[in-house]
VOKOL-822169 format. One record per atom (N, C-alpha, C): residue number from 1; chain; atom name; x, y, z. Coordinates in steps of 0.02 Angstrom, whole numbers, plus 32768, in hexadecimal, padded with zeros to 4 digits. Example, Ala and Ser with C-alpha at 12.3 -4.5 7.8 and 13.67 -1.06 7.14 Angstrom:
# residues 2
{site 1, 'A', 'N', {8294, 7EE4, 8186}}
{site 1, 'A', 'CA', {8267, 7F1F, 8186}}
{site 1, 'A', 'C', {8294, 7F5B, 8186}}
{site 2, 'A', 'N', {8282, 7F90, 8162}}
{site 2, 'A', 'CA', {82AC, 7FCB, 8165}}
{site 2, 'A', 'C', {8285, 8002, 818A}}
END
This chain:
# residues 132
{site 1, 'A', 'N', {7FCF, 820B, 7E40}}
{site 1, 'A', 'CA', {8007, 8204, 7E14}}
{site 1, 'A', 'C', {8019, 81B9, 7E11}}
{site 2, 'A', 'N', {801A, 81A2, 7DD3}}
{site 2, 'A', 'CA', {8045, 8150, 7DD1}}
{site 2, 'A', 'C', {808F, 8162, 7DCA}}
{site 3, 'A', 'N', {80AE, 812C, 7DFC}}
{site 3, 'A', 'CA', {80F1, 8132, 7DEE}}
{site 3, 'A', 'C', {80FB, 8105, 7DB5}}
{site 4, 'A', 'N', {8145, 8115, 7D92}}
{site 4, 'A', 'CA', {8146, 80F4, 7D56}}
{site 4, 'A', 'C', {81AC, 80E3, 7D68}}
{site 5, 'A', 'N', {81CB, 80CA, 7D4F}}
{site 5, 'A', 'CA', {8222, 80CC, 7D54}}
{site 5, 'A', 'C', {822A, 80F2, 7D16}}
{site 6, 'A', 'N', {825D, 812C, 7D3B}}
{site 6, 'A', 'CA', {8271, 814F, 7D15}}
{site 6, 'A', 'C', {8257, 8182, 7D1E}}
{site 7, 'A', 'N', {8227, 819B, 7D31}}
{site 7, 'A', 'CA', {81F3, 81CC, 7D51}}
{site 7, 'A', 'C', {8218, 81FA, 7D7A}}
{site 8, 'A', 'N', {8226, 8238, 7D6E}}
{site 8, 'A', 'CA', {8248, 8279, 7D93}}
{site 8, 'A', 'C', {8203, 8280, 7DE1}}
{site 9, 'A', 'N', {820E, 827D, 7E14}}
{site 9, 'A', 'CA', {81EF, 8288, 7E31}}
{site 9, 'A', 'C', {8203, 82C4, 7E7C}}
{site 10, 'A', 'N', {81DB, 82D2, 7EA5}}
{site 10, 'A', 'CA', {81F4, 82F3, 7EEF}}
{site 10, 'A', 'C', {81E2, 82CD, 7F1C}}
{site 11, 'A', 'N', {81F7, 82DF, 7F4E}}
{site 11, 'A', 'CA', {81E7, 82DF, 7F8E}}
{site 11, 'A', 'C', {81B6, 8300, 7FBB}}
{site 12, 'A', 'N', {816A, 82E0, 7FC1}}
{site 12, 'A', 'CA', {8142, 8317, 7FEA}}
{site 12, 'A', 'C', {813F, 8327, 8020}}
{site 13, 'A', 'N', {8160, 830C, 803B}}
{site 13, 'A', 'CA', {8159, 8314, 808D}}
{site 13, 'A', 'C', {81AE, 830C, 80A3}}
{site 14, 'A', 'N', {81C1, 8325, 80D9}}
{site 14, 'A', 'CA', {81E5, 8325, 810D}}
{site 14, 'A', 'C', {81F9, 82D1, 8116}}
{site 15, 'A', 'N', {8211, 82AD, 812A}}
{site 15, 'A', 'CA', {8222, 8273, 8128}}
{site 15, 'A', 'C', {8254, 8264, 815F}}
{site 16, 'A', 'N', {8267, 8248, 81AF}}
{site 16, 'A', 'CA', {828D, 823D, 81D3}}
{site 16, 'A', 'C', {8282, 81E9, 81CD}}
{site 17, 'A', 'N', {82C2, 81BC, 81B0}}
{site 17, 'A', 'CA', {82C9, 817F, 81BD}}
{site 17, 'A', 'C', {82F0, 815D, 81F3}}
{site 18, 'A', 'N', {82E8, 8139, 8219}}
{site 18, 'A', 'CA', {8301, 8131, 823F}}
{site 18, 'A', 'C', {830A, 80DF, 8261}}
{site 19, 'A', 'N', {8335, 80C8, 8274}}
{site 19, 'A', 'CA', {833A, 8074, 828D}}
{site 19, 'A', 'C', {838C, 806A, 8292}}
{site 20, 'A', 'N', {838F, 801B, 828E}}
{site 20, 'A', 'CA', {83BE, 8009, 826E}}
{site 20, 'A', 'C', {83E9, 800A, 822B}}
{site 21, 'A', 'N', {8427, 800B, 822D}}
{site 21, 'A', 'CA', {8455, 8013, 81E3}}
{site 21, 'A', 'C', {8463, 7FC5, 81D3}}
{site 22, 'A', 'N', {845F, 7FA4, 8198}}
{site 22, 'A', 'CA', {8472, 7F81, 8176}}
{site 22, 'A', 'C', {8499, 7F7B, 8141}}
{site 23, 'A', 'N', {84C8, 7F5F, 813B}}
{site 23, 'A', 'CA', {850A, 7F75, 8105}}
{site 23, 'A', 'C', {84CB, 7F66, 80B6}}
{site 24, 'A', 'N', {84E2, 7F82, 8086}}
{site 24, 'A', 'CA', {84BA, 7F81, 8051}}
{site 24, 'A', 'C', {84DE, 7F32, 8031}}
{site 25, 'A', 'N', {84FE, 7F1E, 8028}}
{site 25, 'A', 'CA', {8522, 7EDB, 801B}}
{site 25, 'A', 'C', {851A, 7EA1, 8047}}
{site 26, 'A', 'N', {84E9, 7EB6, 8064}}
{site 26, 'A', 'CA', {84D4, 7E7A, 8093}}
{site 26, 'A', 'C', {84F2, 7E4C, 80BD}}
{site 27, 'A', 'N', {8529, 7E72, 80C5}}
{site 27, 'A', 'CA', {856B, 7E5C, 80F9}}
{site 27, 'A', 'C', {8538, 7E6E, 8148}}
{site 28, 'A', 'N', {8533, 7E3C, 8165}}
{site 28, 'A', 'CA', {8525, 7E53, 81B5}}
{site 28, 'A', 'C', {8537, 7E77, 81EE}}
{site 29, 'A', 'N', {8524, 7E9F, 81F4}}
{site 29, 'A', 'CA', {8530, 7EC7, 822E}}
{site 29, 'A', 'C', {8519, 7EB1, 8272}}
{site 30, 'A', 'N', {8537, 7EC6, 82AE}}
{site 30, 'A', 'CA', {851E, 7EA5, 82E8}}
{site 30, 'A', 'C', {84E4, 7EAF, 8301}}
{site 31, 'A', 'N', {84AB, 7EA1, 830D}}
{site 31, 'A', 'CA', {8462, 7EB3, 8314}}
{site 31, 'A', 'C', {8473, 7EE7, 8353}}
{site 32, 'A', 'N', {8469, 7F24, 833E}}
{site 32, 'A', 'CA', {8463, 7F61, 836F}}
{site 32, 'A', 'C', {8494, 7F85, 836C}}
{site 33, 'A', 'N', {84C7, 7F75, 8348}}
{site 33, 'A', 'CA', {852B, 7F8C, 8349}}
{site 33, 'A', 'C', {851A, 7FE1, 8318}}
{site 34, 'A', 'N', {84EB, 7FF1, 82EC}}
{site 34, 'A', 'CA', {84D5, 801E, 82C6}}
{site 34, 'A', 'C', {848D, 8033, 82D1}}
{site 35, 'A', 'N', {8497, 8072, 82D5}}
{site 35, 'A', 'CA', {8447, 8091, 82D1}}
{site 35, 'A', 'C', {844B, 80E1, 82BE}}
{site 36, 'A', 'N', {8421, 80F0, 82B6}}
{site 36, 'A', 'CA', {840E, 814A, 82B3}}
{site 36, 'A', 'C', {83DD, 814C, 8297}}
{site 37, 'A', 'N', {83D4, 8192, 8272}}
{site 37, 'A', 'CA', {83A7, 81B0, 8258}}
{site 37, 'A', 'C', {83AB, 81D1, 8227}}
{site 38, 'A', 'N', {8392, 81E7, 81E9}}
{site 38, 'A', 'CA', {83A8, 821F, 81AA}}
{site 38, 'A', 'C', {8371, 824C, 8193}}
{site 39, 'A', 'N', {8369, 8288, 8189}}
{site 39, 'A', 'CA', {833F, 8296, 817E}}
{site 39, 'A', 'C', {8341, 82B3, 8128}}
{site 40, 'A', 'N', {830F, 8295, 8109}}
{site 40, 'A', 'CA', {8314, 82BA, 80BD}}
{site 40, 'A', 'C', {82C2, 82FC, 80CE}}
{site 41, 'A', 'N', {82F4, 8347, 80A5}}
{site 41, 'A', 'CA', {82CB, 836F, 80A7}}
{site 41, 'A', 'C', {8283, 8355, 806D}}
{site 42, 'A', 'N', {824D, 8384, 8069}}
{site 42, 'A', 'CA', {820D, 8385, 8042}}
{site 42, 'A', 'C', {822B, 83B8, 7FFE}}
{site 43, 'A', 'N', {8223, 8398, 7FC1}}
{site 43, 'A', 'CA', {8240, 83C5, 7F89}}
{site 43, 'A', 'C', {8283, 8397, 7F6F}}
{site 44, 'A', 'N', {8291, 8360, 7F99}}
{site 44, 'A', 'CA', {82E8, 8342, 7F83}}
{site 44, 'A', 'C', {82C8, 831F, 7F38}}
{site 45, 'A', 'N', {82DD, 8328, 7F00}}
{site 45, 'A', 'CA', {82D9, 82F0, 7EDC}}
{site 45, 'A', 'C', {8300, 82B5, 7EB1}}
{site 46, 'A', 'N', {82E7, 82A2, 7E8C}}
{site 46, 'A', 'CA', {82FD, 824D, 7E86}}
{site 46, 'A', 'C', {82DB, 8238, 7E4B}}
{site 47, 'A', 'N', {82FE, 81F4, 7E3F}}
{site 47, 'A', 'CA', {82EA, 81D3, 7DF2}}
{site 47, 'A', 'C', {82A8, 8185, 7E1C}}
{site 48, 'A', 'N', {8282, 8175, 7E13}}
{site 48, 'A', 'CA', {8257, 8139, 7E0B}}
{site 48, 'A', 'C', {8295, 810F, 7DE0}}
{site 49, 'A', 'N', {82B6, 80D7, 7E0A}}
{site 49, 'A', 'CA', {82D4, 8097, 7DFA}}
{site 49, 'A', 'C', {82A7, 805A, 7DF3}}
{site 50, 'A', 'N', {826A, 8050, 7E29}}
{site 50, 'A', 'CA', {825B, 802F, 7E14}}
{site 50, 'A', 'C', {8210, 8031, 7E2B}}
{site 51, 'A', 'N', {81E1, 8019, 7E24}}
{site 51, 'A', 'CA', {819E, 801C, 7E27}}
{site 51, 'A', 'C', {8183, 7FC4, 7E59}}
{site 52, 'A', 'N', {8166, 7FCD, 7E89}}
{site 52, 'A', 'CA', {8154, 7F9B, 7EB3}}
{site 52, 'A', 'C', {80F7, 7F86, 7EB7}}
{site 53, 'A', 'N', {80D6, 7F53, 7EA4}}
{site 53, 'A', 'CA', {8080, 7F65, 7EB3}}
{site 53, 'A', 'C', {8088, 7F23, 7ED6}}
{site 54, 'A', 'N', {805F, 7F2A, 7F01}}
{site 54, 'A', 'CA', {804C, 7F09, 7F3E}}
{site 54, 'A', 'C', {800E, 7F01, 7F35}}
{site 55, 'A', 'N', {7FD3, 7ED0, 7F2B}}
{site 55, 'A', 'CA', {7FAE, 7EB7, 7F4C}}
{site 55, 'A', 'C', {7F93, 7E85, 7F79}}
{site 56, 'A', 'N', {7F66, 7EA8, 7FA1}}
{site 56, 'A', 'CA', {7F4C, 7E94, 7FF1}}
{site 56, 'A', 'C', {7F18, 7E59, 7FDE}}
{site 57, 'A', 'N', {7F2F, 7E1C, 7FEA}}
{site 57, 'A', 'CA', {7EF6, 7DDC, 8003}}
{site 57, 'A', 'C', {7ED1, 7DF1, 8021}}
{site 58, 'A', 'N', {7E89, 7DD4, 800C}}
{site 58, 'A', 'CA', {7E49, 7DEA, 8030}}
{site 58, 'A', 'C', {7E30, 7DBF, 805E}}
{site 59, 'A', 'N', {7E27, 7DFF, 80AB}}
{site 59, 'A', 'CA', {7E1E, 7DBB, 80EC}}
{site 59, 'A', 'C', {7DDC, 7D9E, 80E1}}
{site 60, 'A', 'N', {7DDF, 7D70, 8110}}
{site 60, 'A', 'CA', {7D8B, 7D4C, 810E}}
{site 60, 'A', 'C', {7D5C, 7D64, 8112}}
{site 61, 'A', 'N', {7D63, 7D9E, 812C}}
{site 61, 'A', 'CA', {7D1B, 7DD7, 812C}}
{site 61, 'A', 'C', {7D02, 7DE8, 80F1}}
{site 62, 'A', 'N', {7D4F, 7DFE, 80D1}}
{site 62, 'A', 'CA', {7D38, 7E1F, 8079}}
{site 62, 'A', 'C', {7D25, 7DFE, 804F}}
{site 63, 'A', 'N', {7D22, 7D9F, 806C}}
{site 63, 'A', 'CA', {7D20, 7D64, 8026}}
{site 63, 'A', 'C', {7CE6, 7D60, 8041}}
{site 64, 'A', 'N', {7CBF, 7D65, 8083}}
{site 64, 'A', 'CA', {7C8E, 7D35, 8095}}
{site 64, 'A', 'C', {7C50, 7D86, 806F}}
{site 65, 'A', 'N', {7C5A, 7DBC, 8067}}
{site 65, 'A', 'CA', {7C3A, 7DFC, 805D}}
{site 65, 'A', 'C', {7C44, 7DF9, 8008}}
{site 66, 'A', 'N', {7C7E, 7DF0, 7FF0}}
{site 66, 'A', 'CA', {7C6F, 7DC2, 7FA0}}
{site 66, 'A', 'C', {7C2F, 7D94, 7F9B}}
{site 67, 'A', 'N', {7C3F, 7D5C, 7FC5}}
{site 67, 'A', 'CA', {7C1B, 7D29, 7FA2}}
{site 67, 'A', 'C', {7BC5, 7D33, 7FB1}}
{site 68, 'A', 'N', {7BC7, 7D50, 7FF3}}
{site 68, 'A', 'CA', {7B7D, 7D6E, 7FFE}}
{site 68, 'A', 'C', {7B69, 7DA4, 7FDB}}
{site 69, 'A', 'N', {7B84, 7DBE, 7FAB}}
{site 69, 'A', 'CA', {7B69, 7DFE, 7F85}}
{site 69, 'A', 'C', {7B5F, 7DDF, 7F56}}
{site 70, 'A', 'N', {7B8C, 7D93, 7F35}}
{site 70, 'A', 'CA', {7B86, 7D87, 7F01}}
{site 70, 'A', 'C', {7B35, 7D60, 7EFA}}
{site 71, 'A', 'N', {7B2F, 7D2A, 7F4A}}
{site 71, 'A', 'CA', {7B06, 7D16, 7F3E}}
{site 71, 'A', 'C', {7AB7, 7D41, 7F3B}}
{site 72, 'A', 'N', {7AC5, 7D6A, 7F64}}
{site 72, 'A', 'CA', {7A86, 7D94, 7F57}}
{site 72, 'A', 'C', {7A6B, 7DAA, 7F0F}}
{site 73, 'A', 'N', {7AB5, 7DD1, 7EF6}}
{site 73, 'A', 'CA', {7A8D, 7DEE, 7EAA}}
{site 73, 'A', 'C', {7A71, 7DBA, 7E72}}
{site 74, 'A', 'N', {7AA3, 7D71, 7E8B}}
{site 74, 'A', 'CA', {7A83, 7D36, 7E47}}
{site 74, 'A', 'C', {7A4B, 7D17, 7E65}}
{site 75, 'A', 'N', {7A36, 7D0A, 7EB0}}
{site 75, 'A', 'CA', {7A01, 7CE2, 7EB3}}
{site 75, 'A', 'C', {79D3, 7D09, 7EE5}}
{site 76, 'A', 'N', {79DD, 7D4C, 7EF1}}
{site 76, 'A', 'CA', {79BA, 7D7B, 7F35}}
{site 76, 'A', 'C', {7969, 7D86, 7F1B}}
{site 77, 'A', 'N', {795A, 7D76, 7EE0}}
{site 77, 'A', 'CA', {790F, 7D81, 7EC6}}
{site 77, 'A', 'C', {78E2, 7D35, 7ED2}}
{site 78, 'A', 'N', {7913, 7D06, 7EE1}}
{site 78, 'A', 'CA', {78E7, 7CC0, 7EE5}}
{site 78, 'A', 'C', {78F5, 7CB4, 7F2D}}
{site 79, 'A', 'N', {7917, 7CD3, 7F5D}}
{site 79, 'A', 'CA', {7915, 7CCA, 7FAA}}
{site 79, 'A', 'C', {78E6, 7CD0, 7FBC}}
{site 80, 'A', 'N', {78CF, 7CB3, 7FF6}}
{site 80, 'A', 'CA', {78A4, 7CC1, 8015}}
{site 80, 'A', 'C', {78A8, 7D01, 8055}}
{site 81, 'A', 'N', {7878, 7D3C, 804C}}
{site 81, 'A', 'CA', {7894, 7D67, 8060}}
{site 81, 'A', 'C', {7895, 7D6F, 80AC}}
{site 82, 'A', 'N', {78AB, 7D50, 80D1}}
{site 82, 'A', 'CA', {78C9, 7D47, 811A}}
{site 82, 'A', 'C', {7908, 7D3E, 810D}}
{site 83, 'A', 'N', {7918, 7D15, 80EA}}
{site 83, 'A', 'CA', {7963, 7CF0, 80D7}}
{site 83, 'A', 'C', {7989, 7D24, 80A5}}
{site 84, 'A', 'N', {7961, 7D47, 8069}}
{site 84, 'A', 'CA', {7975, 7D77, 8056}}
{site 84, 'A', 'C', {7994, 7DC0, 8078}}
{site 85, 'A', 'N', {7960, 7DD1, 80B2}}
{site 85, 'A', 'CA', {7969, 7DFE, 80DE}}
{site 85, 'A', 'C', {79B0, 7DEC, 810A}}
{site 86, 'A', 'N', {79A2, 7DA7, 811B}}
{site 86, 'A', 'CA', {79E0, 7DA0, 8153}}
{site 86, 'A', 'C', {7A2D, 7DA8, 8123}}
{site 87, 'A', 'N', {7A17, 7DA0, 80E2}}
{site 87, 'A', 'CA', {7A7A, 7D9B, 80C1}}
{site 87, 'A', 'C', {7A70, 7DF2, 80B0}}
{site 88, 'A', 'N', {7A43, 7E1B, 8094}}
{site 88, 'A', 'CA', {7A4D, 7E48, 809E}}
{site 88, 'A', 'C', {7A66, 7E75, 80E4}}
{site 89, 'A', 'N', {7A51, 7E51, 811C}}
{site 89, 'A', 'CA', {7A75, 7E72, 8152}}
{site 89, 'A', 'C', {7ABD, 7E65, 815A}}
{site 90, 'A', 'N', {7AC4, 7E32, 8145}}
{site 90, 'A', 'CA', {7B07, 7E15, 8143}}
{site 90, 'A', 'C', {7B2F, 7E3B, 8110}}
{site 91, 'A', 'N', {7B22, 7E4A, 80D2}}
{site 91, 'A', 'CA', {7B3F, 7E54, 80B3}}
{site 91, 'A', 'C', {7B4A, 7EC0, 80D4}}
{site 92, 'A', 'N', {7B1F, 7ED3, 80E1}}
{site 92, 'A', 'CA', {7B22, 7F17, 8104}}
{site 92, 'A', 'C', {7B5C, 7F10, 8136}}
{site 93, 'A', 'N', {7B5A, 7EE8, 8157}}
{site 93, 'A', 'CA', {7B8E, 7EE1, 81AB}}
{site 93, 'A', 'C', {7BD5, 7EE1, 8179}}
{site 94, 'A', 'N', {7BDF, 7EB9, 813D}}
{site 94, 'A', 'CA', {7C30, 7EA9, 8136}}
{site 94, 'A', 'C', {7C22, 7EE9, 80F7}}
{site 95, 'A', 'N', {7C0B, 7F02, 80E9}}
{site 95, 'A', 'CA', {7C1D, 7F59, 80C6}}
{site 95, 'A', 'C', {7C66, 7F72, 80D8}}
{site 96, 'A', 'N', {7C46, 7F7F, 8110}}
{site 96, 'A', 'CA', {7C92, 7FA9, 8138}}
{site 96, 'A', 'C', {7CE5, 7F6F, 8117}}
{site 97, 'A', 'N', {7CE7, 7F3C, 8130}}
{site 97, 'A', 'CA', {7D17, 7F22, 812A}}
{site 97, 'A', 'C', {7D17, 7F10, 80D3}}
{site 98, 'A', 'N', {7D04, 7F0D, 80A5}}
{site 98, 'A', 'CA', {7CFD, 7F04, 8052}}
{site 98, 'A', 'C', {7D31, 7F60, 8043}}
{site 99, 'A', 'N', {7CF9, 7F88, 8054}}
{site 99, 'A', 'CA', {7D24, 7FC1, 8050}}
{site 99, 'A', 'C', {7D5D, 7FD2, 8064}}
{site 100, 'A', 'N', {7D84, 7FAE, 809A}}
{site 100, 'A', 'CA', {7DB8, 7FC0, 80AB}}
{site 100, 'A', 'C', {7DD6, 7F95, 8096}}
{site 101, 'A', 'N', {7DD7, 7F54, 806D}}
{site 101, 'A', 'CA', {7E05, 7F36, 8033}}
{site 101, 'A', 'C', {7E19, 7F5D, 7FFE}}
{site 102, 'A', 'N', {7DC3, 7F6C, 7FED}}
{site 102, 'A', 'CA', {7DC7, 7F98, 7FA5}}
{site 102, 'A', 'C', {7E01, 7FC9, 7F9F}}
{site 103, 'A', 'N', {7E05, 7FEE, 7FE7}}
{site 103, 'A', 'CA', {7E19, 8037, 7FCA}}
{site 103, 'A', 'C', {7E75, 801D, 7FEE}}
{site 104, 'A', 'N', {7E79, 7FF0, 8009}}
{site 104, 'A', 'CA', {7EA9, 7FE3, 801B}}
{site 104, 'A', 'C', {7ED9, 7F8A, 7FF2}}
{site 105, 'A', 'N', {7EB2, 7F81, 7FC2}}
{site 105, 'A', 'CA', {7EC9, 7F4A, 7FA4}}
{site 105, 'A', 'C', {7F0D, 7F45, 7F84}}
{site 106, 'A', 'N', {7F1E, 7F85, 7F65}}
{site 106, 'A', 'CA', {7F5E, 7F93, 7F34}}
{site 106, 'A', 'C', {7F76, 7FC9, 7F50}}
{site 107, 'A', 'N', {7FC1, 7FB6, 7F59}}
{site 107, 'A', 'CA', {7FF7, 7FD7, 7F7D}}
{site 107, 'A', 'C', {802E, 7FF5, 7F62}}
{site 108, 'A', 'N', {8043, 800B, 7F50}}
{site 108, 'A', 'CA', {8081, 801D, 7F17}}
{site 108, 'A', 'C', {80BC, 8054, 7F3A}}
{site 109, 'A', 'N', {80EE, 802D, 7F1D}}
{site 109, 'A', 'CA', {8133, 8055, 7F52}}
{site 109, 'A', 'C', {8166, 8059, 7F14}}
{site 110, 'A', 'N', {818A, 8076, 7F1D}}
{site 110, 'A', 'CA', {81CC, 8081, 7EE8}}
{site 110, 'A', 'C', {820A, 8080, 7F1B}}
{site 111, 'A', 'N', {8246, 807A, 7EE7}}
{site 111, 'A', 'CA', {828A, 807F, 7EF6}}
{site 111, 'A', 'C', {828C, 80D4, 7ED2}}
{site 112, 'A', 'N', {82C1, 80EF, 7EF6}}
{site 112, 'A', 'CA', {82BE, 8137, 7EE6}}
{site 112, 'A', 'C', {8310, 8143, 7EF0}}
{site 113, 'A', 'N', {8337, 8166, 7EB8}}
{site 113, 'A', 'CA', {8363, 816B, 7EC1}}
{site 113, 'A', 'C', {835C, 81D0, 7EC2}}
{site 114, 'A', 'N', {837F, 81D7, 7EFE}}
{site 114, 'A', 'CA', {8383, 8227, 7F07}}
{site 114, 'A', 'C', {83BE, 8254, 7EE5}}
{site 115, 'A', 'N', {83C0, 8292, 7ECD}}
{site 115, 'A', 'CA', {83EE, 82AA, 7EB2}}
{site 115, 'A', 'C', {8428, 82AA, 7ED4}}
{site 116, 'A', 'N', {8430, 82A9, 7F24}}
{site 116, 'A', 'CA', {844A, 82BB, 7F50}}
{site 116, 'A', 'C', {8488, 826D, 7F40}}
{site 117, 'A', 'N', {845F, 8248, 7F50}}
{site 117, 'A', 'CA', {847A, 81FB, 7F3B}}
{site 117, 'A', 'C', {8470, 81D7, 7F74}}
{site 118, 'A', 'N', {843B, 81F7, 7F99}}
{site 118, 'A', 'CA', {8414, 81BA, 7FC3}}
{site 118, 'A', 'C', {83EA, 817D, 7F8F}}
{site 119, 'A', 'N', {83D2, 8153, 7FB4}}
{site 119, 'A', 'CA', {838D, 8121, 7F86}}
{site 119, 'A', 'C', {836A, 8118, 7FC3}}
{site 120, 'A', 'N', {831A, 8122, 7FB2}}
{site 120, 'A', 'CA', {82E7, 8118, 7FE8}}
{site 120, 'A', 'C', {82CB, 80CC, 7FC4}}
{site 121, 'A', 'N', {82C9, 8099, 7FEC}}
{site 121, 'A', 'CA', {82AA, 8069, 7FB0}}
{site 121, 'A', 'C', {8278, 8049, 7FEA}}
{site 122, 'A', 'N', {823F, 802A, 7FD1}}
{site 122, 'A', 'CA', {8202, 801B, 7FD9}}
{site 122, 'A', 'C', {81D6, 8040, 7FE8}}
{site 123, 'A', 'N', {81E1, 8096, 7FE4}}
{site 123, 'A', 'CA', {81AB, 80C2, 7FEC}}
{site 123, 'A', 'C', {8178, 80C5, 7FD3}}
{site 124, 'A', 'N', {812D, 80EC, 7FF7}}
{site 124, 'A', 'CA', {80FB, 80DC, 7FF5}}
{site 124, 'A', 'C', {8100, 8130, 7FBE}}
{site 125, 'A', 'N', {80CC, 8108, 7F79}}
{site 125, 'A', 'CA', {80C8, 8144, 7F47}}
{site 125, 'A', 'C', {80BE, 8189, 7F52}}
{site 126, 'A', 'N', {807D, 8162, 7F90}}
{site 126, 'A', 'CA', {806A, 81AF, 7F9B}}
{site 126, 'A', 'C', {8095, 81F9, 7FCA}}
{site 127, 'A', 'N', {80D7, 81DE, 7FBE}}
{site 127, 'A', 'CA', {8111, 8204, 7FF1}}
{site 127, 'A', 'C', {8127, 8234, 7FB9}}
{site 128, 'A', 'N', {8111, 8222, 7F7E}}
{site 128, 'A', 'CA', {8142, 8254, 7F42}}
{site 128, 'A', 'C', {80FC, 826C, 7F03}}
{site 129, 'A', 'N', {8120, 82A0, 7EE9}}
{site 129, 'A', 'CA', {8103, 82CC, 7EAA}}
{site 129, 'A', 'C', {8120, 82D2, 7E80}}
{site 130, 'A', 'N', {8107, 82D6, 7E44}}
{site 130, 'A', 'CA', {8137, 82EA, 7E12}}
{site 130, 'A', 'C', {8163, 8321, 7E0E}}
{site 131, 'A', 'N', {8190, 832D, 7DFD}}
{site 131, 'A', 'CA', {81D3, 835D, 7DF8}}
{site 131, 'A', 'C', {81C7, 836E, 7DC7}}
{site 132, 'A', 'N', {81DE, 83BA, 7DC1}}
{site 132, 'A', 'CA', {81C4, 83E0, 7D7F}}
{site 132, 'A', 'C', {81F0, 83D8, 7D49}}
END
């Protein structure tokens, strides 16, 4: 599901938040003077206020597994094949870490205002469904 603002959505899961309280007006509170916990049930729903995408900088593993894939496919037929072999190994070893950019590169969270008249804000999309 893409979240969108304005988007009727639910709640899929069970949800216990818990830490410190911070005044919403950004008046300071004494570090530790507030705390608890709230729990919103699975099924509560809410309006999409606002829509958040996050993408993840790619570590040195994932640039150095770029640039060795790149160089292979433009010049891997005129290598000499020792040297060809060795960036292909190279390029096999940083697989693992390319894929876990890939599938972890874009992040997306919303502000969520609940019927109840809670707001969950910077949640991770995949916490909600569409509302019928």
């Amino acid at each position: 599901m893409e979240l969108e603002e304005g988007l009727r959505v639910r709640l899929a899961a069970d949800l216990r938040l818990a830490g410190s309280v911070t005044a919403a007006g950004g008046s300071a509170v004494e570090a530790g003077a507030a705390g608890g916990f709230l729990s919103l049930a699975a099924g509560c729903e809410g309006t999409v206020e606002r829509v958040d995408e996050h993408v993840r900088e790619k570590g040195p593993l994932a640039r150095e597994y770029e640039r060795l894939k790149s160089l292979l496919d433009s010049f891997g037929a005129q290598m000499p094949p020792a040297s060809r072999r060795q960036a292909e190994e190279q390029v096999g070893a940083l697989e693992p870490e390319w894929a876990a950019w890939q599938r972890d590169r874009r992040r997306v969270t919303a502000r969520v205002r609940f019927d109840n008249g809670f707001v969950l804000d910077d949640a991770p999309e995949g916490l909600f469904t569409p509302a019928p």
